[in-house]
C-alpha positions in Angstrom: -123.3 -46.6 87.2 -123.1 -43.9 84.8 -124.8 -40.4 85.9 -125.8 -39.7 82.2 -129.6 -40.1 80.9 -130.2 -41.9 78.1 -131.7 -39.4 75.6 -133.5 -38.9 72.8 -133.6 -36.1 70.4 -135.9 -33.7 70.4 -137.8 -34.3 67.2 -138.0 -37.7 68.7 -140.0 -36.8 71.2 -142.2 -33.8 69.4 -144.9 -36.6 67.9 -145.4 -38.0 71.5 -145.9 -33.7 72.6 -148.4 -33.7 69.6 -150.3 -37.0 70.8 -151.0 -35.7 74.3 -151.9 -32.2 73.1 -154.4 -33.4 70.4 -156.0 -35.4 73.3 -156.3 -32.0 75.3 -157.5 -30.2 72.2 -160.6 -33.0 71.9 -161.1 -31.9 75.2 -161.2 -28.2 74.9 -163.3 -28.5 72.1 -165.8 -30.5 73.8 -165.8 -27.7 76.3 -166.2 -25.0 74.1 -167.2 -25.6 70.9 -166.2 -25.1 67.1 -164.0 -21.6 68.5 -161.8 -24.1 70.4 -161.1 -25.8 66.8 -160.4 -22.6 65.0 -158.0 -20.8 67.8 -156.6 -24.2 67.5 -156.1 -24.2 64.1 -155.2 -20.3 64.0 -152.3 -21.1 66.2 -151.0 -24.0 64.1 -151.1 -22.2 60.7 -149.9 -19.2 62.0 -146.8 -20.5 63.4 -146.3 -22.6 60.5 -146.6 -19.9 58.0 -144.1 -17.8 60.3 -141.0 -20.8 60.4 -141.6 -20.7 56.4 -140.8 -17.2 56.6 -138.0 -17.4 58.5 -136.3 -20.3 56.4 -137.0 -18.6 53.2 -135.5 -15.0 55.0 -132.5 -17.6 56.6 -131.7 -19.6 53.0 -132.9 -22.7 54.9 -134.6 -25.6 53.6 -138.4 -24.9 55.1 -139.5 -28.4 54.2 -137.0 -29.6 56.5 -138.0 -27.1 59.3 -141.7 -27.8 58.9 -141.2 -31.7 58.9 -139.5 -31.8 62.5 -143.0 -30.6 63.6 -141.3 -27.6 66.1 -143.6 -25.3 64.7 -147.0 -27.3 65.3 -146.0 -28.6 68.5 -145.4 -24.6 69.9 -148.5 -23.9 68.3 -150.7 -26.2 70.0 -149.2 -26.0 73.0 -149.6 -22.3 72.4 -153.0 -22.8 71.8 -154.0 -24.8 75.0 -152.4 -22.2 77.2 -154.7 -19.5 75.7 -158.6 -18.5 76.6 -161.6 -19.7 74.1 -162.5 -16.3 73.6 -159.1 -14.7 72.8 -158.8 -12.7 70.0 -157.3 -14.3 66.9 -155.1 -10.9 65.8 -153.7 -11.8 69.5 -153.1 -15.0 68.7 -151.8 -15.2 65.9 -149.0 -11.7 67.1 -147.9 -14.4 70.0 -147.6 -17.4 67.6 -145.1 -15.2 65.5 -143.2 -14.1 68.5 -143.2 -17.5 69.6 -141.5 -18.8 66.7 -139.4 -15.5 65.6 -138.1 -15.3 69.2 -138.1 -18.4 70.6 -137.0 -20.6 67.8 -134.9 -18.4 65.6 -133.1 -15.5 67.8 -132.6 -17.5 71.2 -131.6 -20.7 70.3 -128.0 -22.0 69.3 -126.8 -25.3 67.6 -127.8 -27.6 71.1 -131.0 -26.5 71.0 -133.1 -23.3 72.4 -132.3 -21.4 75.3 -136.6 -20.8 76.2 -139.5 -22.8 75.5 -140.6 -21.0 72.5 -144.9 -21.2 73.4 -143.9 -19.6 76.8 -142.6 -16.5 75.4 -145.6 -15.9 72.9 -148.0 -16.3 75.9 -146.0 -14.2 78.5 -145.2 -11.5 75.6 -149.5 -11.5 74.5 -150.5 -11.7 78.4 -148.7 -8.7 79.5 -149.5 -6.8 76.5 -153.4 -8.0 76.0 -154.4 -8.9 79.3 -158.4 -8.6 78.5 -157.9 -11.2 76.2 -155.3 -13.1 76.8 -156.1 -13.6 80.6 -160.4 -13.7 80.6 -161.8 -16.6 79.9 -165.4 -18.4 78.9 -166.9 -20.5 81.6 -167.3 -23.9 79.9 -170.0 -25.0 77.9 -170.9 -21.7 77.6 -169.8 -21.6 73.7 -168.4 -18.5 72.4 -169.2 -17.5 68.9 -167.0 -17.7 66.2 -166.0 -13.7 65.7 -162.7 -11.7 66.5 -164.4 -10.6 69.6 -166.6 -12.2 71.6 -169.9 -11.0 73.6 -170.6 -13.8 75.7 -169.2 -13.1 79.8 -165.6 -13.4 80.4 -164.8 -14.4 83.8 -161.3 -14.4 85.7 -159.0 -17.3 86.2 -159.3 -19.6 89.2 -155.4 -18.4 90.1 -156.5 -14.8 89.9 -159.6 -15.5 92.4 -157.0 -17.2 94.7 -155.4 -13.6 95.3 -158.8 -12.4 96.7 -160.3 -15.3 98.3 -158.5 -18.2 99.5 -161.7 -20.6 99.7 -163.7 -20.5 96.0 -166.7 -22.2 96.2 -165.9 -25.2 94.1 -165.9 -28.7 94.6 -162.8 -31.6 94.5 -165.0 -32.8 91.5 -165.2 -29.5 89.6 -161.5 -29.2 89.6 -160.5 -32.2 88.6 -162.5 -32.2 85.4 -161.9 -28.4 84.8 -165.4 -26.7 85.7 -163.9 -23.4 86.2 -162.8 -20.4 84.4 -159.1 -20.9 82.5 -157.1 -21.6 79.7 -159.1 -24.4 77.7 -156.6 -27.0 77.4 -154.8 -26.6 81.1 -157.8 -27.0 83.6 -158.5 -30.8 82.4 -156.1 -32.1 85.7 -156.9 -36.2 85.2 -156.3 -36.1 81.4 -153.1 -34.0 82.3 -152.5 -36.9 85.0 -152.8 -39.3 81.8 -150.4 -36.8 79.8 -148.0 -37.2 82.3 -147.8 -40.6 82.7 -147.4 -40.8 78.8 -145.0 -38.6 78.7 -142.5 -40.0 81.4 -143.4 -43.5 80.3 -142.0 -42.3 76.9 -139.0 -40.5 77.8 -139.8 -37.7 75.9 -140.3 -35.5 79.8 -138.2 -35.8 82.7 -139.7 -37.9 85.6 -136.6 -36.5 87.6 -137.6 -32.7 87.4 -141.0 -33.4 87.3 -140.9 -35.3 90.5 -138.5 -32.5 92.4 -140.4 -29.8 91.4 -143.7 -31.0 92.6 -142.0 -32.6 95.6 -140.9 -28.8 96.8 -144.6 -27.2 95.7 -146.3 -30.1 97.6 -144.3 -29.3 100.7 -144.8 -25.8 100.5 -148.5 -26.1 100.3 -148.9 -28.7 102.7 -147.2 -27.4 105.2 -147.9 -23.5 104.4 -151.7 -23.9 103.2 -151.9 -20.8 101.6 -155.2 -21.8 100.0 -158.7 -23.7 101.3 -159.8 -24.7 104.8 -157.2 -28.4 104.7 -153.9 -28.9 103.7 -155.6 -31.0 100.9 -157.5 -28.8 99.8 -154.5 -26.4 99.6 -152.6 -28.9 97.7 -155.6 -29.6 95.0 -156.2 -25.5 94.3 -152.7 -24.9 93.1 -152.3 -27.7 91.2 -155.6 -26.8 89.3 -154.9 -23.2 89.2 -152.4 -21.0 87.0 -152.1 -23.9 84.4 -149.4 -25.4 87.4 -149.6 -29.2 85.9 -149.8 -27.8 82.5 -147.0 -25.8 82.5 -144.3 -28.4 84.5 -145.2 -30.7 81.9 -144.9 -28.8 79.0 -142.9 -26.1 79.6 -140.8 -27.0 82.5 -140.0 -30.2 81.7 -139.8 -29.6 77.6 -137.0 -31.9 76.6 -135.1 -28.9 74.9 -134.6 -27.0 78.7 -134.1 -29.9 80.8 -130.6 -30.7 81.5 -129.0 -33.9 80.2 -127.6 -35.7 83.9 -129.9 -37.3 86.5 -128.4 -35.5 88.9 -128.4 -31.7 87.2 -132.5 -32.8 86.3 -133.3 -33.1 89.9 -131.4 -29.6 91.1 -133.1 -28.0 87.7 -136.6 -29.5 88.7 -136.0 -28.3 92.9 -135.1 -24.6 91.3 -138.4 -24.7 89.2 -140.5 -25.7 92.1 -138.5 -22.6 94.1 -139.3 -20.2 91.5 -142.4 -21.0 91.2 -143.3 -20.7 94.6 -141.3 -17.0 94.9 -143.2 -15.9 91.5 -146.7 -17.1 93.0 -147.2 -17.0 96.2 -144.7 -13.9 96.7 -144.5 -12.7 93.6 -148.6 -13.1 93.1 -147.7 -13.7 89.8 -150.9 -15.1 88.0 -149.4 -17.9 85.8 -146.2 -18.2 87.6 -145.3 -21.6 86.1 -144.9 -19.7 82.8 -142.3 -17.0 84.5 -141.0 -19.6 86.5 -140.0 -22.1 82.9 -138.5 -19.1 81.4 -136.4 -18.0 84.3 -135.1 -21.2 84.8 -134.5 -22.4 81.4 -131.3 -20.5 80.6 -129.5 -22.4 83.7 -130.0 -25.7 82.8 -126.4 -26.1 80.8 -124.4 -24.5 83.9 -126.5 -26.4 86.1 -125.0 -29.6 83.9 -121.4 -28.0 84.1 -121.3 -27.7 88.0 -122.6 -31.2 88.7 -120.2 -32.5 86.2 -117.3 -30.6 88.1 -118.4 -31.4 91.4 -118.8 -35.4 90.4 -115.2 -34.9 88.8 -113.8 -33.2 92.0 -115.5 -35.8 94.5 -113.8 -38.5 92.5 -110.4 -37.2 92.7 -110.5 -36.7 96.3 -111.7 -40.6 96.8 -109.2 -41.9 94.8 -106.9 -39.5 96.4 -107.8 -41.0 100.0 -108.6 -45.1 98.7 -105.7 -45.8 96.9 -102.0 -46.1 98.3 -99.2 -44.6 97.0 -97.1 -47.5 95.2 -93.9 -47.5 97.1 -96.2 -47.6 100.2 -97.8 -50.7 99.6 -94.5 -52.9 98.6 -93.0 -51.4 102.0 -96.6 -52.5 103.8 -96.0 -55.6 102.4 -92.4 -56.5 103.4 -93.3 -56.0 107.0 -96.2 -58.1 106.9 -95.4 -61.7 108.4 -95.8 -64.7 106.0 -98.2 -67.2 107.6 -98.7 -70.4 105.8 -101.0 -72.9 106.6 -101.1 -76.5 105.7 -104.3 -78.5 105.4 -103.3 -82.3 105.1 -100.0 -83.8 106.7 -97.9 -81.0 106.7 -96.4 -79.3 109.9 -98.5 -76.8 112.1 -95.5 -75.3 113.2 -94.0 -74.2 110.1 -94.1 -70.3 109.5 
């Protein structure tokens, strides 16, 4: 059986992207009000307006750019990684890195060499950390000015690195009742997402699986966080956008490699990184460090396995088959027995 996955295109899978993320946007809106619609919207107009730039400034056709729908799935996914409260100046400097960088100067004729959302965020959240990296608590609705006044709290990930037991229940962080991005803390309409998703094609269940396969086992058995390995398990998966961020950014179908084989090493390096950025590294999103460090290896990634499937086969057909003038000698100094069934002569040979 053939090693290859059947794939589809990118812009084949961009409206199932936008389906999911409009389902997290209801959500964050619900959670935060008419500021959630307008970051929203901020992020999606400025990245638009930026790709129409960069066609005109290219002598590309930017109707063609703009219908492929790049540009409004980075900036909703953009858009969900970010706070409620964060500044729209912010914002709307990471949507245009996202798209200048990330689609136009690292990318080649295959596709992009980084998810084009993650280097916006990272770019914004090292820069602006007040406001890229505080956040509303929910239902507490911030109004709809450049800055905000209501309290800005830190990020369940970021409490992790000074207590390893936060005072919140299974409940509470399953339907996101804690401080974070508004459209990464919602974990069972991310569990929906996913399931979408991998049901669709348009992710990798092969990474996705390997890379949660080495974070599970790392937490389970290190339990860096809570009082049970359970626990452990449930506060890093709802913490630092982790489920967010393999689904989206880890898993985009423009990183992941294109064997079964080269998914599953690419999704057991993510899970590795991710662990050495958080938990060593005490990175606060490390998922988004962890997709960008990891993205640039997924074509040697499908090199190797392809020469190491290539060289395996050769040395098999090297050891199963039998040099020609072998077999015909084999054969002449094999005795002839024939049998008969009905009347003829046992003896014969």
């Amino acid at each position: 059986m053939s090693d290859n996955v059947s794939i589809r295109t990118e812009r084949e899978n961009r409206p199932d992207y936008i389906f999911v993320l409009i389902i997290l946007a209801g959500m964050s809106v619900y959670y935060y009000g008419a500021r959630a619609a307008v970051v929203i919207g901020v992020s999606v107009l400025s990245c638009c307006l930026t790709d129409f730039v960069c066609c005109k400034l290219r002598g590309r056709s930017s109707r063609a750019s703009l219908a492929d729908l790049g540009a409004v799935t980075t900036g909703l996914t953009l858009a969900m990684m970010m706070p409620a409260s964060v500044r729209y100046t912010v914002l709307a400097g990471a949507a245009v890195l996202s798209i200048v960088i990330g689609r136009y100067i690292f990318t080649f004729k295959d596709g992009r060499i980084f998810n084009c959302a993650a280097i916006g965020f990272l770019m914004m959240a090292l820069s602006f950390p007040d406001t890229v990296l505080t956040y509303p608590k929910p239902f507490v609705f911030p109004e709809l000015a450049n800055d905000v006044t209501v309290n800005l709290g830190q990020s369940l990930s970021k409490t992790l690195t000074l207590t390893d037991d936060p005072s919140l229940t299974p409940l509470d962080l399953l339907t996101g009742q804690y401080y974070g991005p508004m459209g990464a803390c919602h974990m069972l309409i991310l569990l929906v997402c996913a399931v979408i998703l991998v049901g669709r094609r348009s992710v990798s269940g092969l990474t996705l699986f390997s890379a949660s396969a080495v974070l599970l086992t790392f937490t389970y058995f290190y339990h860096p966080y809570g009082r049970t390995p359970i626990s452990g398990v449930l506060l890093t998966y709802c913490s630092g956008m982790l489920l967010f961020g393999l689904i989206f950014l880890v898993c985009d179908s423009s990183a992941v490699p294109k064997t079964r084989l080269a998914r599953f090493i690419y999704g057991l390096l993510a899970g590795l990184f991710i662990v050495a950025f958080r938990f060593y590294g005490k990175a606060e999103n490390a998922v988004v460090y962890a997709a960008l460090a990891v993205s640039p290896l997924s074509g040697e990634i499908d090199c190797m396995t392809d020469n190491a499937r290539e060289l395996f086969a050769r040395l098999f057909r090297s050891k199963k088959n039998i040099p020609q003038q072998n077999a015909e000698k084999l054969l002449e100094d094999m005795p002839v027995m024939q049998f008969t069934i009905d009347g003829g002569d046992e003896n014969e040979r």
